[in-house]
VMD Tcl script that draws the C-alpha trace (Angstrom):
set ca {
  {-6.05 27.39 20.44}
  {-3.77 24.63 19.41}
  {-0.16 25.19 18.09}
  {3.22 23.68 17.97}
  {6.92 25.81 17.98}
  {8.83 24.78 15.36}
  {12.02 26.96 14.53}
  {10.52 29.97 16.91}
  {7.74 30.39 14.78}
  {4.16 29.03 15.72}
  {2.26 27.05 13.66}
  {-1.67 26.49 13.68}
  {-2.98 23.09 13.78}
  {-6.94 22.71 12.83}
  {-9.12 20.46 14.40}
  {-9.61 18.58 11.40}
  {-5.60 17.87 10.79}
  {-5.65 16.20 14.52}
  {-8.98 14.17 13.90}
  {-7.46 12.76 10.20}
  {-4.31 11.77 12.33}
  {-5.61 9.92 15.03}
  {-8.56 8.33 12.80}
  {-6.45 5.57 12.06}
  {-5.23 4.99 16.27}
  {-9.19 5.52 17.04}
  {-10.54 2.85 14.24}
  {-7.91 0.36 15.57}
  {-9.96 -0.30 19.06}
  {-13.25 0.20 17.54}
  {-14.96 -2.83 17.59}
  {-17.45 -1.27 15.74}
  {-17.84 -0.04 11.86}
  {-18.70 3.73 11.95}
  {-17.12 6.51 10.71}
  {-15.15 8.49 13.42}
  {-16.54 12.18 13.51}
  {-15.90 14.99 16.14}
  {-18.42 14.14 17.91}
  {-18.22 10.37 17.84}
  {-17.60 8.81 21.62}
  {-16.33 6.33 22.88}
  {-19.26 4.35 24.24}
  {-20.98 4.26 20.42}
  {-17.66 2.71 18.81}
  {-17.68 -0.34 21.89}
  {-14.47 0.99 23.34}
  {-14.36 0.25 26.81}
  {-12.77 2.09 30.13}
  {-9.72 -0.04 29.90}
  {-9.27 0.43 26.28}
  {-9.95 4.02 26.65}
  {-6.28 4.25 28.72}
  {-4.50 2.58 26.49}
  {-5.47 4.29 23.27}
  {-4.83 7.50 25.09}
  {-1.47 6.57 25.45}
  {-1.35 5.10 21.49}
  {-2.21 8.53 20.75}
  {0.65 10.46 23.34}
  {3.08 8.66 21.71}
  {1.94 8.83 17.98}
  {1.28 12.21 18.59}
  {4.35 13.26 21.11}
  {1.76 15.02 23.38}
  {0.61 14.81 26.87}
  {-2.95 14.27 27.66}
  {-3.52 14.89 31.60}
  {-6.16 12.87 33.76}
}
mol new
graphics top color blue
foreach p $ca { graphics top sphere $p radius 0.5 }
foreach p [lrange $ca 0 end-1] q [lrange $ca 1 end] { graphics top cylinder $p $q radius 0.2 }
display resetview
């Protein structure tokens, strides 16, 4: 389950609230025009491996969370 701390108390984040905010970080390597669903990868938007890596790290920062290998 996802959830941040914020003033001891725990909040809930929904799987939609994290799609709609990395949408934007997504759609800017797409070379592509599709919408960006759940279950939209990678490979159908024409992001490559190396691209991949660095919108990973678009979205750590944005996001302030770690993603690990």
């Amino acid at each position: 389950m996802n959830f941040r701390v914020w003033n001891d108390k725990i909040l809930l984040r929904s799987a939609k609230e994290h799609l709609e905010k990395i949408k934007p970080l997504v759609a800017q390597f797409s070379h592509k025009k599709k919408e960006i669903l759940p279950s939209t990868s990678f490979e159908s938007l024409g992001i490559d491996s190396y691209e991949v890596v660095d919108l990973l790290m678009l979205i750590e920062e944005q996001c302030n969370v770690y993603i690990d290998e």
